[in-house]
Structures are given as structure tokens and as C-alpha cells.
N, CA, C and O atoms as a Tripos MOL2 file, in Angstrom:
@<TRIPOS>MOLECULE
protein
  252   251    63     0     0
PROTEIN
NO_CHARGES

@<TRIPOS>ATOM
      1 N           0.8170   -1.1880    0.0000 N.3       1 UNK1
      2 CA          0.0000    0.0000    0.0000 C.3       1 UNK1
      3 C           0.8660    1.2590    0.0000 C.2       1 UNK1
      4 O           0.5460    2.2420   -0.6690 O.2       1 UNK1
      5 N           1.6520    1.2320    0.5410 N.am      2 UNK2
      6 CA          2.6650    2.4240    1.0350 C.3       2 UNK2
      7 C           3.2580    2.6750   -0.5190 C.2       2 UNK2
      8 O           2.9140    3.6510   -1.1850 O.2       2 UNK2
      9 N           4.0600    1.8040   -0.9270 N.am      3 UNK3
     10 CA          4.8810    2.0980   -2.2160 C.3       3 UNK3
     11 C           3.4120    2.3860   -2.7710 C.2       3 UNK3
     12 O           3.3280    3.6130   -2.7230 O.2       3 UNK3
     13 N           2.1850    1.8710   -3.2840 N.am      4 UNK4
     14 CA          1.0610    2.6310   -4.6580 C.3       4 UNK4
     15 C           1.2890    3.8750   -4.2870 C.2       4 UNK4
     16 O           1.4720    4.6660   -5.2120 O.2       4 UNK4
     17 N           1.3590    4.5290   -2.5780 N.am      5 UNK5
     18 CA          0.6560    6.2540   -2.7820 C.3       5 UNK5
     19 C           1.9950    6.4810   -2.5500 C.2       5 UNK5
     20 O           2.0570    7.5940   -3.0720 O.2       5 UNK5
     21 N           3.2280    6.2420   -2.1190 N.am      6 UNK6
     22 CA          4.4550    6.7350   -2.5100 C.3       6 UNK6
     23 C           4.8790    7.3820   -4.0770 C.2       6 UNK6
     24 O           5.3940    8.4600   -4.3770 O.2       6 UNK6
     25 N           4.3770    6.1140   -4.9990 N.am      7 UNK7
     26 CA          4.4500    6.1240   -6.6790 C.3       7 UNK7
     27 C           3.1890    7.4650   -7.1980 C.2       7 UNK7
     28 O           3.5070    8.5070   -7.7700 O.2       7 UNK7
     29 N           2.0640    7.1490   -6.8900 N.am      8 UNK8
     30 CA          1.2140    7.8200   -7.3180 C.3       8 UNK8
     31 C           1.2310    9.8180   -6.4730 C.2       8 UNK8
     32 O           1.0710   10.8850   -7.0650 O.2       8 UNK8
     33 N           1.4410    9.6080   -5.2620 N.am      9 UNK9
     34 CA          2.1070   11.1350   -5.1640 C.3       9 UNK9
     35 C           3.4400   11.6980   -5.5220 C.2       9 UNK9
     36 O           3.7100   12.8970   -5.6010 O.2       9 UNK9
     37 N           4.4730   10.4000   -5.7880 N.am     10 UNK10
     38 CA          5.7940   10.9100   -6.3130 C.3      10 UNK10
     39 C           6.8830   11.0830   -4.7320 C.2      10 UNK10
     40 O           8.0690   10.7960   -4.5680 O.2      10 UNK10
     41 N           6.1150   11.5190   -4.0140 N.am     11 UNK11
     42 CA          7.6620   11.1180   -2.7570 C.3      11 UNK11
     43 C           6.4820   10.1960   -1.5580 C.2      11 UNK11
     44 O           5.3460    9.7220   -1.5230 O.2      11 UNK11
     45 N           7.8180   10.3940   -0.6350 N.am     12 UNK12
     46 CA          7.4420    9.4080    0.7080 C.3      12 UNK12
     47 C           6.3060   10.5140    2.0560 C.2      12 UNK12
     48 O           6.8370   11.2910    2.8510 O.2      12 UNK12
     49 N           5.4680   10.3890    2.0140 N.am     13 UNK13
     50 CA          4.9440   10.8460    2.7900 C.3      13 UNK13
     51 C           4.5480   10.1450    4.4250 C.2      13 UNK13
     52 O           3.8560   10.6580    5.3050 O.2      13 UNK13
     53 N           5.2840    8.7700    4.4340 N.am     14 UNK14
     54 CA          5.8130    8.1290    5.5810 C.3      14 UNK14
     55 C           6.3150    7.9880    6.2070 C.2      14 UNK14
     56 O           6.8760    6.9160    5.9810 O.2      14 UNK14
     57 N           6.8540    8.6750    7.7330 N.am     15 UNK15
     58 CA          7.9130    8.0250    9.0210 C.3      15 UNK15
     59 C           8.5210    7.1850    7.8040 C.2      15 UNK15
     60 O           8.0720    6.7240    6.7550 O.2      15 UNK15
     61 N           9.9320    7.2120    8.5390 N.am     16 UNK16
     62 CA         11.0400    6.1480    7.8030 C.3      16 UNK16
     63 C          10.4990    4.9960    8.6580 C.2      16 UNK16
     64 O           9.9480    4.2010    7.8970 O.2      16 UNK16
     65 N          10.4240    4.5400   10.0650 N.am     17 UNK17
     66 CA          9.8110    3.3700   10.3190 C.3      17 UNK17
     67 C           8.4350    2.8830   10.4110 C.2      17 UNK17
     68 O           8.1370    1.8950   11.0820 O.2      17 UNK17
     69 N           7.4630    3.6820    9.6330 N.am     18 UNK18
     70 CA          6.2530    2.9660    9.1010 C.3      18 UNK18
     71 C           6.5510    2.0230    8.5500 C.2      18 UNK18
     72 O           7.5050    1.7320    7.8280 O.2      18 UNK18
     73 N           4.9580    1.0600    9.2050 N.am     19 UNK19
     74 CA          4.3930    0.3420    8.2850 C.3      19 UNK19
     75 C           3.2000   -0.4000    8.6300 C.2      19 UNK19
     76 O           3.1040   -0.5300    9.8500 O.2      19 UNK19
     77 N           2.4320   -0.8320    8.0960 N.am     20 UNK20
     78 CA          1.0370   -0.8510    8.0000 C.3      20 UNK20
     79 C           0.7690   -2.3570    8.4840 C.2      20 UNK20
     80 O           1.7030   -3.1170    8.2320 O.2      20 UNK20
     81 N          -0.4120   -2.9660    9.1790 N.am     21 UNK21
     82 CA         -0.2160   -4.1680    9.6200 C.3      21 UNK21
     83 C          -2.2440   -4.1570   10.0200 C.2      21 UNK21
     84 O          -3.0630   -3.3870   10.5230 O.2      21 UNK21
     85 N          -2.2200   -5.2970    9.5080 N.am     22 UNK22
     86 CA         -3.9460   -5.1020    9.2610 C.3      22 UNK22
     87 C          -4.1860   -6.0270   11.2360 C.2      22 UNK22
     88 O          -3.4790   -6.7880   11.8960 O.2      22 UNK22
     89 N          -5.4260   -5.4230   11.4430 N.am     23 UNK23
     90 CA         -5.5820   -6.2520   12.9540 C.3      23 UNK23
     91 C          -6.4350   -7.4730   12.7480 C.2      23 UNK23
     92 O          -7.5390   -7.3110   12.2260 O.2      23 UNK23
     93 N          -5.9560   -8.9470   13.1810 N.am     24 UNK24
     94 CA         -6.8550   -9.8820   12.7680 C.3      24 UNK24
     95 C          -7.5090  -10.4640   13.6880 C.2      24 UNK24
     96 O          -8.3370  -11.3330   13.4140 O.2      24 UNK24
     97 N          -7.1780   -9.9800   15.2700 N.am     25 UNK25
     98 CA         -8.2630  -10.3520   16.1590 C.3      25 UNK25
     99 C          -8.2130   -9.7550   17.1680 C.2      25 UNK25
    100 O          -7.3520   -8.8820   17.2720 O.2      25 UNK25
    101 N          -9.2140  -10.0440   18.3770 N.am     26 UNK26
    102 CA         -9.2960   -9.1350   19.7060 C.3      26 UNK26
    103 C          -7.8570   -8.6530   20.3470 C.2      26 UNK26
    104 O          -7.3530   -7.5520   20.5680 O.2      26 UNK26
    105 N          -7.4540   -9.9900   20.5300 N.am     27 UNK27
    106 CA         -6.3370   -9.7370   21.2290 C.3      27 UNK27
    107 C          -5.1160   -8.3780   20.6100 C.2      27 UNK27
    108 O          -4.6620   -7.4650   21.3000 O.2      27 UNK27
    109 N          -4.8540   -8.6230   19.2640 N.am     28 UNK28
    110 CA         -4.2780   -7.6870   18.6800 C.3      28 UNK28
    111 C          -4.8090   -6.2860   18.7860 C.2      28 UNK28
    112 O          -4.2290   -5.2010   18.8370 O.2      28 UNK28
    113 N          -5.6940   -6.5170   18.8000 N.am     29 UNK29
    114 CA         -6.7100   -5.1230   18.6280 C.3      29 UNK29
    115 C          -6.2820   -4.3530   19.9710 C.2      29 UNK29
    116 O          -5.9480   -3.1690   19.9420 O.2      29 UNK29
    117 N          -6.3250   -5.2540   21.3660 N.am     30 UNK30
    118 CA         -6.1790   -4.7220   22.4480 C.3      30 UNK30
    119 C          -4.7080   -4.1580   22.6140 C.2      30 UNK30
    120 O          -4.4360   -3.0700   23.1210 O.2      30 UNK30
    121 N          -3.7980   -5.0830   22.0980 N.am     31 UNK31
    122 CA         -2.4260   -4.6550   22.1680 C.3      31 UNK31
    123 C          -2.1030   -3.3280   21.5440 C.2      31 UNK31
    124 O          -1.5540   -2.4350   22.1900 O.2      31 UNK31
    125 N          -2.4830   -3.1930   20.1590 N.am     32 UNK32
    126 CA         -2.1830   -1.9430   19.6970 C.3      32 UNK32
    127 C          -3.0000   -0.9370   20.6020 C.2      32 UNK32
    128 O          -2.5050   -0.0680   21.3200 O.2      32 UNK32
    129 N          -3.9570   -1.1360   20.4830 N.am     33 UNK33
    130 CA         -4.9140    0.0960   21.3300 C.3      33 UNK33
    131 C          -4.0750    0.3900   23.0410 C.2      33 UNK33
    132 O          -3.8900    1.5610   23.3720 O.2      33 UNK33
    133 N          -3.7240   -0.5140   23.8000 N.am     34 UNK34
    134 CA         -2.4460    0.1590   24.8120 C.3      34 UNK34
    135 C          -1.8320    0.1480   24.2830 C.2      34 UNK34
    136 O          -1.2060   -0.6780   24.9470 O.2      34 UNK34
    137 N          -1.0200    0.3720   23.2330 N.am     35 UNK35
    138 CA          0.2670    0.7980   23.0160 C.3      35 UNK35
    139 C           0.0770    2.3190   21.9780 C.2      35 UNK35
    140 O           1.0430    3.0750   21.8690 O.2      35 UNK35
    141 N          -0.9400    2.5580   21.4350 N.am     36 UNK36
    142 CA         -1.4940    3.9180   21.2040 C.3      36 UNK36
    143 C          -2.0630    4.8730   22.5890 C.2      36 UNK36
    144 O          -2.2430    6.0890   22.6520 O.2      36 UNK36
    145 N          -2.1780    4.2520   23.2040 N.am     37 UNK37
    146 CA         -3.0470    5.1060   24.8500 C.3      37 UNK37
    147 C          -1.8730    5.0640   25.7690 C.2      37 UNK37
    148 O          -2.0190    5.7160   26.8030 O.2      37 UNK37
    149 N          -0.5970    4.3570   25.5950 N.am     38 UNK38
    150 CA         -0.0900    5.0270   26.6720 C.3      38 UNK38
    151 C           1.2420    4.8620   25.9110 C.2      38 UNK38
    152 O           1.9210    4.0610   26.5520 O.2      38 UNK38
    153 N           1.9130    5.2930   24.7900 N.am     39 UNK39
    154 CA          2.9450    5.7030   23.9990 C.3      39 UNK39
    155 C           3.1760    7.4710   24.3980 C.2      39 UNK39
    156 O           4.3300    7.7320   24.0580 O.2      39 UNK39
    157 N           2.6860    8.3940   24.8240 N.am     40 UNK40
    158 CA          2.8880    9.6810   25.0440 C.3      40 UNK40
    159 C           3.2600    9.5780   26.2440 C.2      40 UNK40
    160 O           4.1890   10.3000   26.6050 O.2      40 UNK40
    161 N           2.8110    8.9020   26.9450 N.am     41 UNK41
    162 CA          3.1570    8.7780   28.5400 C.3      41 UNK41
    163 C           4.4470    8.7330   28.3660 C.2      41 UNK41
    164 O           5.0980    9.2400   29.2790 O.2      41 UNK41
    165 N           5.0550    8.2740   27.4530 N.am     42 UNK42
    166 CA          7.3800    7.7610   27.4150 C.3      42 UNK42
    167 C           7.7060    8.9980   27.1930 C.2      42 UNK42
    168 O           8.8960    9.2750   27.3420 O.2      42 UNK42
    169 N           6.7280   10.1230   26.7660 N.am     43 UNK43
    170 CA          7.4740   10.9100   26.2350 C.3      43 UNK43
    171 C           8.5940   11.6760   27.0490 C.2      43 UNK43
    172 O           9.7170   12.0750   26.7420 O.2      43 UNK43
    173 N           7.7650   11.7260   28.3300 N.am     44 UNK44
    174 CA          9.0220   12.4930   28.9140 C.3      44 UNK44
    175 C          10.6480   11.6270   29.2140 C.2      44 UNK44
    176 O          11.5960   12.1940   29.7590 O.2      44 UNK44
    177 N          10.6760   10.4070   28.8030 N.am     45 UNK45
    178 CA         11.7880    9.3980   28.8520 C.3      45 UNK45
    179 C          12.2610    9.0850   27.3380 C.2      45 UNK45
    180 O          13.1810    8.2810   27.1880 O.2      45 UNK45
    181 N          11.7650    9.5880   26.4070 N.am     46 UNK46
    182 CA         12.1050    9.5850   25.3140 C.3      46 UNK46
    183 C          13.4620   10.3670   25.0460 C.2      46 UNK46
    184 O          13.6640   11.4900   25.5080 O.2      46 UNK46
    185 N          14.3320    9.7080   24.2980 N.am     47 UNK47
    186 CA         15.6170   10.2550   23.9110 C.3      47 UNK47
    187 C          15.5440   11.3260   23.2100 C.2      47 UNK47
    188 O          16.5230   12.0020   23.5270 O.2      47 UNK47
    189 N          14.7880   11.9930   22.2490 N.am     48 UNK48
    190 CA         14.1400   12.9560   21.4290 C.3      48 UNK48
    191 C          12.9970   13.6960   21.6630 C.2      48 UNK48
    192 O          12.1670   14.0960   20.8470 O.2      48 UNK48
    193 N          13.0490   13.8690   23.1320 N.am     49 UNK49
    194 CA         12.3450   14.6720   23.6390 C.3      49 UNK49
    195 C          13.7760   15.7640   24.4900 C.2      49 UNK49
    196 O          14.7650   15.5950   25.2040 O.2      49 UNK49
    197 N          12.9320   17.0170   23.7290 N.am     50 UNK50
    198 CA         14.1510   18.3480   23.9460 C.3      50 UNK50
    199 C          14.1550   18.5420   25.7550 C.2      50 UNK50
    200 O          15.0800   19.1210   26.3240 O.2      50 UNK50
    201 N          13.2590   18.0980   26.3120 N.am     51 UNK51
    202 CA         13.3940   18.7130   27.6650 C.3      51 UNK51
    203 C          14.2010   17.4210   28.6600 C.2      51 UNK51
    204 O          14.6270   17.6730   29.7870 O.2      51 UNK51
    205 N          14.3240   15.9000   27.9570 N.am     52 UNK52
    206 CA         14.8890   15.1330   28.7510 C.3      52 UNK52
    207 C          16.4600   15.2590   28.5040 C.2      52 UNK52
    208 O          17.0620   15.1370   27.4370 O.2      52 UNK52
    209 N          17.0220   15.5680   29.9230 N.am     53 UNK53
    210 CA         18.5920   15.7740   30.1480 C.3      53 UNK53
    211 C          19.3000   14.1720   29.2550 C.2      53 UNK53
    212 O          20.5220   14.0320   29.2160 O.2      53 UNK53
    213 N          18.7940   13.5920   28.9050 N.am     54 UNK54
    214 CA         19.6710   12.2850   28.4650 C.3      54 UNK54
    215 C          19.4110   12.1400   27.0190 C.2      54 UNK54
    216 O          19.4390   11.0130   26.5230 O.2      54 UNK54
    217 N          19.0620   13.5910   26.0190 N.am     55 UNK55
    218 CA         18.5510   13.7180   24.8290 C.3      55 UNK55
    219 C          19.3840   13.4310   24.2470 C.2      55 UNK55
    220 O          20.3790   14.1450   24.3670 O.2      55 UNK55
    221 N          19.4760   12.0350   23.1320 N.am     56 UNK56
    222 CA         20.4120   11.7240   22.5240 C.3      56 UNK56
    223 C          20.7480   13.0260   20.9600 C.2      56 UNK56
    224 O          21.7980   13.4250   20.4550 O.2      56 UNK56
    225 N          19.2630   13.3180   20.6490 N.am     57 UNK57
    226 CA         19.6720   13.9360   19.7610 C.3      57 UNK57
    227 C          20.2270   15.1130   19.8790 C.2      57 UNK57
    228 O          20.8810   15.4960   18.9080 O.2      57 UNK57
    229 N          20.1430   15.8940   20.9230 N.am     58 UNK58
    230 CA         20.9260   16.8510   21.0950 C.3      58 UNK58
    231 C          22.8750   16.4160   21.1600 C.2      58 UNK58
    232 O          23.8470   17.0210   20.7070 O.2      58 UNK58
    233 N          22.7810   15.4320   21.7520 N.am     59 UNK59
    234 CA         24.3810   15.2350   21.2560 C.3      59 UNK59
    235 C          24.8600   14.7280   20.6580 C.2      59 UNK59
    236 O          26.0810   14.6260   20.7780 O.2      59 UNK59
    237 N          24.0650   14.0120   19.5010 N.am     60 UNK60
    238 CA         24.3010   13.9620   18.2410 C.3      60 UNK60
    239 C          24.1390   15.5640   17.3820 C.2      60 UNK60
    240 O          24.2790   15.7080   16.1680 O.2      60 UNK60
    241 N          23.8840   16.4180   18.1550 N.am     61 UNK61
    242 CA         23.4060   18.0400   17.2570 C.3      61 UNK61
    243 C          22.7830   18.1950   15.9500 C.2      61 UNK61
    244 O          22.9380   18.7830   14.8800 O.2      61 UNK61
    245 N          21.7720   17.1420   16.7270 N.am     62 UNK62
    246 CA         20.3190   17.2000   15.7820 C.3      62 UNK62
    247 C          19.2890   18.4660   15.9820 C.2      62 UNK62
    248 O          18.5210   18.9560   15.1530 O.2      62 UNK62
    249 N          19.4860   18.7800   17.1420 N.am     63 UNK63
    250 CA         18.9190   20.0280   17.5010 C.3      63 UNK63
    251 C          19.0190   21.5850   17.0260 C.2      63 UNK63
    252 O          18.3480   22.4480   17.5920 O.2      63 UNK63
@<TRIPOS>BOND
     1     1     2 1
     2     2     3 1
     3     3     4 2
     4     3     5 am
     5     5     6 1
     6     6     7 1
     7     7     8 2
     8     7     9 am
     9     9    10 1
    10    10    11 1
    11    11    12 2
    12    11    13 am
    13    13    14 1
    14    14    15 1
    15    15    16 2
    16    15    17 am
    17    17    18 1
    18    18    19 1
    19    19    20 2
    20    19    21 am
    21    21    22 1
    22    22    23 1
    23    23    24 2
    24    23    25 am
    25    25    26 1
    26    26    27 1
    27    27    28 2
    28    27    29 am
    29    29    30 1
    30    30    31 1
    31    31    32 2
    32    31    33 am
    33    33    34 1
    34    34    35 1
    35    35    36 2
    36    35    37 am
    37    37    38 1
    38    38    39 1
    39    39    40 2
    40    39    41 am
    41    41    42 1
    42    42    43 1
    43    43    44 2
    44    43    45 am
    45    45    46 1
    46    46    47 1
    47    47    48 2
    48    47    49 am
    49    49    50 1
    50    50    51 1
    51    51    52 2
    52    51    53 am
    53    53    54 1
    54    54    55 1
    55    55    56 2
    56    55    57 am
    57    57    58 1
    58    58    59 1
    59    59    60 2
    60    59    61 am
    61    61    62 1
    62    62    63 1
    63    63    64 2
    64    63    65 am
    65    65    66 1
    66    66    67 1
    67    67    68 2
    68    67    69 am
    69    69    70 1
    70    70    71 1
    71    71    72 2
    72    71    73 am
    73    73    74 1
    74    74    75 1
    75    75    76 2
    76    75    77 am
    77    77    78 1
    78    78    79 1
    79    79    80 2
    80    79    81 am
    81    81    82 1
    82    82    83 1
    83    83    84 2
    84    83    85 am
    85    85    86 1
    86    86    87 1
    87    87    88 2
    88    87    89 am
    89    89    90 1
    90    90    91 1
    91    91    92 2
    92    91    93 am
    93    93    94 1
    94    94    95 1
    95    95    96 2
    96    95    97 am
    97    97    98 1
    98    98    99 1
    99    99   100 2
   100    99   101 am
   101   101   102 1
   102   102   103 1
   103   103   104 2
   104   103   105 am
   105   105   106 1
   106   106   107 1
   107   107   108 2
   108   107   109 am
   109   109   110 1
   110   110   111 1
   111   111   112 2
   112   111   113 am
   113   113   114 1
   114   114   115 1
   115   115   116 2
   116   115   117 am
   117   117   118 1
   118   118   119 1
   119   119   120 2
   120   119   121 am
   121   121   122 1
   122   122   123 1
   123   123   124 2
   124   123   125 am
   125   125   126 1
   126   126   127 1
   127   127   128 2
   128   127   129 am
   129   129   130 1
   130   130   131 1
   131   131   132 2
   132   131   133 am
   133   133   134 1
   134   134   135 1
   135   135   136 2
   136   135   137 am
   137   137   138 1
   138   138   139 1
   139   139   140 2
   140   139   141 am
   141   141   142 1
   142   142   143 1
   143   143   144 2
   144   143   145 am
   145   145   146 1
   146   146   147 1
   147   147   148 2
   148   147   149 am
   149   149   150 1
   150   150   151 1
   151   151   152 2
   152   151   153 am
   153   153   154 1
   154   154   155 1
   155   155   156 2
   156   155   157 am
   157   157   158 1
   158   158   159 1
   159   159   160 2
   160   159   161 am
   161   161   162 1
   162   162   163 1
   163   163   164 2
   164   163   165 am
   165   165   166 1
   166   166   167 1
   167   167   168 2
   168   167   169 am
   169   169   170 1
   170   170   171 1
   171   171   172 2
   172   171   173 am
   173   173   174 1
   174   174   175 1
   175   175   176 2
   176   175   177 am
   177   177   178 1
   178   178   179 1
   179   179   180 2
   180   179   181 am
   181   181   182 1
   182   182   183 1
   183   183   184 2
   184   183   185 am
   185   185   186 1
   186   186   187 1
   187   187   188 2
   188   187   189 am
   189   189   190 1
   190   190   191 1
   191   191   192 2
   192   191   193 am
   193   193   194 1
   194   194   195 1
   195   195   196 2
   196   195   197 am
   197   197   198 1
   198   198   199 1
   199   199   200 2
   200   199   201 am
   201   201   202 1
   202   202   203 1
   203   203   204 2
   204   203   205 am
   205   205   206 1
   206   206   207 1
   207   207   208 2
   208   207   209 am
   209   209   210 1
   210   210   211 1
   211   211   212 2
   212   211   213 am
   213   213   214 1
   214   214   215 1
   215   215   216 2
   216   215   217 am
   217   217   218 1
   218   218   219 1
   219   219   220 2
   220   219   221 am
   221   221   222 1
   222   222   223 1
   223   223   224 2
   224   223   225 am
   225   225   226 1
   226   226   227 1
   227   227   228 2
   228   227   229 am
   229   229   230 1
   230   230   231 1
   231   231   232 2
   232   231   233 am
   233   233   234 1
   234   234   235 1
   235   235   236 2
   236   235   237 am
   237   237   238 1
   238   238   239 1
   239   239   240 2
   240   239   241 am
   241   241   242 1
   242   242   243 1
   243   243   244 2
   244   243   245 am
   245   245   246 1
   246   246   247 1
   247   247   248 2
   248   247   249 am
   249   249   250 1
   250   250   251 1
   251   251   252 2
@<TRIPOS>SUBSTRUCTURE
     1 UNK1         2 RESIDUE 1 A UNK
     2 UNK2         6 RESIDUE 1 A UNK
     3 UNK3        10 RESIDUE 1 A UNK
     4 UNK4        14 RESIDUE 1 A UNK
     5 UNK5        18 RESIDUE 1 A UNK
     6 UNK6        22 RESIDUE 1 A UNK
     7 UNK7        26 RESIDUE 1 A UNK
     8 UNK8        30 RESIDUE 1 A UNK
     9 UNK9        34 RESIDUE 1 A UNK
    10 UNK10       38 RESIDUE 1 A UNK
    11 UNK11       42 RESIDUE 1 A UNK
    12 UNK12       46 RESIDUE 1 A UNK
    13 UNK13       50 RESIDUE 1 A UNK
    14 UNK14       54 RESIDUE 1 A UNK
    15 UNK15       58 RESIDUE 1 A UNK
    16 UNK16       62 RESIDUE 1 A UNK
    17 UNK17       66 RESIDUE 1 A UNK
    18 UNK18       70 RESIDUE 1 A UNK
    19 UNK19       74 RESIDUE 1 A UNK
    20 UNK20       78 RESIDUE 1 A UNK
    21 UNK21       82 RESIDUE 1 A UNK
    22 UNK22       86 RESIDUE 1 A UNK
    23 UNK23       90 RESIDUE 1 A UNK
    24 UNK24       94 RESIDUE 1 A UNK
    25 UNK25       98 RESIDUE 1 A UNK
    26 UNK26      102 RESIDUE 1 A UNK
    27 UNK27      106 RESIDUE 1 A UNK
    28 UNK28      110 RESIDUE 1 A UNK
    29 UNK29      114 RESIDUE 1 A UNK
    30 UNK30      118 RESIDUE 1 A UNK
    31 UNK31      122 RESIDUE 1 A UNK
    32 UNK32      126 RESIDUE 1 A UNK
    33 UNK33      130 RESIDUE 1 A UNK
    34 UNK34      134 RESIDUE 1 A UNK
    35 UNK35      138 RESIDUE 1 A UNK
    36 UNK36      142 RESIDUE 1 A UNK
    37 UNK37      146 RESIDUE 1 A UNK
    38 UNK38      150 RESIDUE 1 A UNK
    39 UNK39      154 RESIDUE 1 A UNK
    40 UNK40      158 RESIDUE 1 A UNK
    41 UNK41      162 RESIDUE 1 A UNK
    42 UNK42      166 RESIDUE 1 A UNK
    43 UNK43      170 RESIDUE 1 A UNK
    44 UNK44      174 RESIDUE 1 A UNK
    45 UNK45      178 RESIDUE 1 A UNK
    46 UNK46      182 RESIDUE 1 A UNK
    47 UNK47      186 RESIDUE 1 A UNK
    48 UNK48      190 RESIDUE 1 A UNK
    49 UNK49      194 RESIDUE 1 A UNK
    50 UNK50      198 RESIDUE 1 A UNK
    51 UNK51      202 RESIDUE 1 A UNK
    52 UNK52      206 RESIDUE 1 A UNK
    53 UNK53      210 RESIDUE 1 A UNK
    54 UNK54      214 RESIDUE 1 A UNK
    55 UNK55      218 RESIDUE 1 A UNK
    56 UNK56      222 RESIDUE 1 A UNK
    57 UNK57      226 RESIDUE 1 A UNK
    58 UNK58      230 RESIDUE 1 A UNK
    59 UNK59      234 RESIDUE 1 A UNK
    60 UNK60      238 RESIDUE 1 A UNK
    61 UNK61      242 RESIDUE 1 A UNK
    62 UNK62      246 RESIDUE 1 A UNK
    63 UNK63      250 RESIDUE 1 A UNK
């Protein structure tokens, strides 16, 4: 799916680590759904978050 609207708009309009994954039952369903509801919660432990002192990308001077 990704490469048709990649081709048909001409660039990547995708995160470099997308990718698409169809849900085929409850259980899956539940997994993604906590891991969408509490993925912001890391943020403040996230390496690429500007306010955490252990920001990798800042010392890589991505910033």
C-alpha cells in the first residue's frame, strides 16, 4: 500500500519506520490500542524529547 501512494504522489509521505499491519483479532486489537493510549506517557523518557537531560539527539546536534 505504502509504495502505490508513494508512486502515485511521487515522494514518501511516511515516518522512515512505518508500516502498515492489518488487525486480525481481539487480542491484537487490544495490544495496539495500549500501546497507542499510553505511547505519550514515554514521552518524557524519550531520547528525542528536547526537555529530557539524556537527549540523545541533542548530542548527536540534531537540535
Amino acid at each position: 500500500m505504502k509504495r502505490f501512494i508513494n508512486k502515485d504522489i511521487g515522494f514518501n509521505i511516511f515516518q522512515r519506520s512505518y508500516y502498515d499491519h492489518i488487525i486480525r483479532n481481539q487480542k491484537e486489537y487490544i495490544a495496539i490500542s495500549k500501546y497507542i493510549h499510553n505511547n505519550p506517557i514515554k514521552w518524557d523518557v524519550d531520547e528525542y524529547n528536547p526537555r529530557n537531560e539524556n537527549n540523545k539527539a541533542e548530542v548527536l546536534g540534531l537540535e
